[in-house]
C-alpha positions in Angstrom: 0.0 0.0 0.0 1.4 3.6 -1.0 1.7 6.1 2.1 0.4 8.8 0.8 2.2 12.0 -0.4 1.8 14.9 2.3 1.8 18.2 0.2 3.8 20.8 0.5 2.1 24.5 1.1 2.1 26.6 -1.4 3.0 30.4 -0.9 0.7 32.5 -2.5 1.6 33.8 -5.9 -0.3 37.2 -5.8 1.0 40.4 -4.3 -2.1 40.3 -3.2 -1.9 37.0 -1.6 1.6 37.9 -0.5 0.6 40.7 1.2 -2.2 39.0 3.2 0.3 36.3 4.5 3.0 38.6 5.5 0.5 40.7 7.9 -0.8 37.2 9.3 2.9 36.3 9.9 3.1 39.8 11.7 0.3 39.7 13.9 1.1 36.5 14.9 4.7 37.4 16.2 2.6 40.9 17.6 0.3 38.2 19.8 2.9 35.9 20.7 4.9 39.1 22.3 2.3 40.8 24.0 2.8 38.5 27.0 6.5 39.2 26.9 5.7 43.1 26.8 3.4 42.6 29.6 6.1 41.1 31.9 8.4 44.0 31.1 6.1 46.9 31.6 4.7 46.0 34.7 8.1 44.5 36.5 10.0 47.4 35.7 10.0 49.5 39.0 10.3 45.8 41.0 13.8 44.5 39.8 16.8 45.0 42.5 20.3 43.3 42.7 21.1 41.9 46.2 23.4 45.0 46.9 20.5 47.4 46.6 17.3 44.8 47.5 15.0 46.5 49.9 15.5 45.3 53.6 12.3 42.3 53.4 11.2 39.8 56.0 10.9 36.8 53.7 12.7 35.8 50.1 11.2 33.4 48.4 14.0 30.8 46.5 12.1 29.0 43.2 13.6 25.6 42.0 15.8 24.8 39.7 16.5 21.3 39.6 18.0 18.8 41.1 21.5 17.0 39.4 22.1 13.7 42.2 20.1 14.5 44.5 22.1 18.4 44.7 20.9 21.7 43.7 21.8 22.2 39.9 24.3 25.0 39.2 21.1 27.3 38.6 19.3 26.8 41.8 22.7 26.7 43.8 23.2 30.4 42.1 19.6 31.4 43.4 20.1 29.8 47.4 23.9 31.5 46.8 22.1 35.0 46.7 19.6 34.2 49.6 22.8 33.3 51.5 24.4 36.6 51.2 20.7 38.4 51.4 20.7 36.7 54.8 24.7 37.3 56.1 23.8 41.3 54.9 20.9 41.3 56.9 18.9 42.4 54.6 16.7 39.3 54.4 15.4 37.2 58.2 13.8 33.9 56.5 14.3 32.3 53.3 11.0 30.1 52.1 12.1 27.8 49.5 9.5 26.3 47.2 10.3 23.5 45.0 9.0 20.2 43.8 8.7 16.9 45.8 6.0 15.1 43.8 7.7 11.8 44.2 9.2 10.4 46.8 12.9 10.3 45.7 13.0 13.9 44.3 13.3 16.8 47.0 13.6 20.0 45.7 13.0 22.2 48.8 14.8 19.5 51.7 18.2 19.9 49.3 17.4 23.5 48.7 17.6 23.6 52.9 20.6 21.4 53.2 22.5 23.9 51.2 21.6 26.8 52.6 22.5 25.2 56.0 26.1 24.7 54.8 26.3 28.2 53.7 25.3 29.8 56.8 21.7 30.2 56.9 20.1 28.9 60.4 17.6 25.5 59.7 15.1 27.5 61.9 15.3 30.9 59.4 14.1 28.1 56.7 10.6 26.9 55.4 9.9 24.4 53.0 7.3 24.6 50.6 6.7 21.0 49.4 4.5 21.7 46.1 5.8 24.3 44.2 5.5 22.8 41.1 5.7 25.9 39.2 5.7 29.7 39.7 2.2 30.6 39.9 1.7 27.7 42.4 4.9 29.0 44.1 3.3 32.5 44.3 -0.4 31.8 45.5 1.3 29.1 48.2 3.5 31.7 49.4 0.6 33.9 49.8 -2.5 31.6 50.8 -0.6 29.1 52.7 2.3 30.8 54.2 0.8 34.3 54.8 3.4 36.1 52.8 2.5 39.3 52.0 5.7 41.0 51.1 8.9 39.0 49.5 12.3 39.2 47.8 12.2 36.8 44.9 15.5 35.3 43.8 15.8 33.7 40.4 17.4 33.2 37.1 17.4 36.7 34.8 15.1 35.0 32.3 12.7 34.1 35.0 12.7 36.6 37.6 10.0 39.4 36.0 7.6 36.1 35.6 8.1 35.3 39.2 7.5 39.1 40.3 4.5 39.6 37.7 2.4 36.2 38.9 3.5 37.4 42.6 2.5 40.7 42.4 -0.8 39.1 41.1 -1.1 36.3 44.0 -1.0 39.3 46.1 2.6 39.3 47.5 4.2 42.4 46.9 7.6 41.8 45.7 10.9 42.6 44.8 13.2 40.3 42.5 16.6 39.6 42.2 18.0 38.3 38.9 21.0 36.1 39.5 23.7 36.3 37.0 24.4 32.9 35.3 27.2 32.5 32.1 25.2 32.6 28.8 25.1 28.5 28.0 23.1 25.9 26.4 20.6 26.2 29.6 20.6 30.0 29.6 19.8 31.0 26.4 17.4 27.3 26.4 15.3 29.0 29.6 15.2 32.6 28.0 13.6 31.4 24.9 11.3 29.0 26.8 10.2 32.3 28.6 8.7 33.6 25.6 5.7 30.3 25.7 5.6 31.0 29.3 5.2 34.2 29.1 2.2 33.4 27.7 1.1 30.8 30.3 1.8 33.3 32.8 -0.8 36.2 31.2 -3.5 32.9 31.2 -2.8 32.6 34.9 -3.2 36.3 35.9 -6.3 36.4 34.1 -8.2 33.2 35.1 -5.9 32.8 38.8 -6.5 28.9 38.6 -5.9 27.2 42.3 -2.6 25.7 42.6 -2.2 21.8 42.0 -2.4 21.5 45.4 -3.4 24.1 47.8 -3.8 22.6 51.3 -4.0 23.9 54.9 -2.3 27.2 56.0 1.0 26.4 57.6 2.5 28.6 60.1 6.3 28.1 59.6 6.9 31.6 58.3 4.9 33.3 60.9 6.7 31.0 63.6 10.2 31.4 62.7 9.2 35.7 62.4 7.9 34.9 65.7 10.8 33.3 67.1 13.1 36.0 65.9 10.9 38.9 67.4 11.0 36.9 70.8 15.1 36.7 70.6 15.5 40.3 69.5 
């Protein structure tokens, strides 16, 4: 049996034609940027580095990925700058949020391991088991951990998503782009920002409930707590 010949398409022939296709082809690249222009415009004002980051309660670490069971270059970048947020004083509890859907991947227990070894008290730590992406990561923060105001610590490519969907949640926020070298993964996550930027616009609009939302749990308020009763 013959498969059977796909066609090729055919450009149109007439200026005319021509002319029709070219402003389709533009308006699509118009819609798929609008998202992307979003981002910009209404992170402007938000985005700090971690010498001139306002003096905040809380940062919130995203994940990054695991590489044996240890925080990927990325993510060690990220807990690197919530490290020296925290030895400046300029930061009292680090809430890391990362994915432990299965039992033998744990974003946010490595995420706290490392910061351990780098000088961050276990008791100025909270975990937040089911951040599975950043808008979950945001509304948790918010709905679960009482957050209200954070310092957001991420990738460049990421961080004006992360302060846009947070701003959103209701956490008023700060970010902190980390600097990374310009690899295959860099200029892989800057380009997948441009799809999520459009995921992202979806989840302002419609503000879906996380994959898992859950009880409120007090370990930010506790560990605040606990500093205000030293102090």
């Amino acid at each position: 049996m013959r498969r059977p010949r796909l066609r090729r398409p055919r450009l149109p022939r007439t200026r005319k034609g021509q002319r029709r296709l070219v402003r389709v082809v533009v308006a699509g690249c118009v819609l798929a940027l609008l998202p992307s222009a979003w981002l910009r415009v209404v992170t402007d004002d938000r985005l700090r580095t971690v010498a001139d980051v306002p003096r905040t309660e809380v940062a919130v670490v995203f994940g990054a990925g695991l590489w044996d069971g240890e925080p990927s270059p990325y993510l060690a970048h990220r807990l690197d700058a919530a490290a020296q947020l925290y030895r400046a004083g300029r930061i009292e509890v680090v809430l890391v949020s990362g994915d432990n859907s299965r039992e033998e991947y744990d974003e946010p227990d490595a995420m706290r391991a490392y910061l351990v070894r780098h000088g961050v008290p276990d008791g100025r730590i909270v975990s937040d088991y089911a951040g599975f992406d950043t808008w979950d990561s945001c509304v948790r923060a918010k709905r679960i951990f009482g957050v209200d105001r954070a310092v957001l610590i991420s990738q460049g490519f990421h961080i004006r998503r992360a302060v846009a969907l947070c701003q959103e949640a209701g956490v008023a926020s700060y970010g902190v782009g980390v600097a990374d070298e310009h690899d295959v993964t860099w200029y892989y996550g800057g380009a997948r920002e441009i799809l999520a930027a459009g995921k992202a616009a979806l989840d302002a609009v419609f503000e879906p409930d996380p994959h898992f939302l859950g009880p409120r749990e007090p370990g930010v308020a506790r560990a605040l707590a606990a500093l205000a009763g030293a102090g």
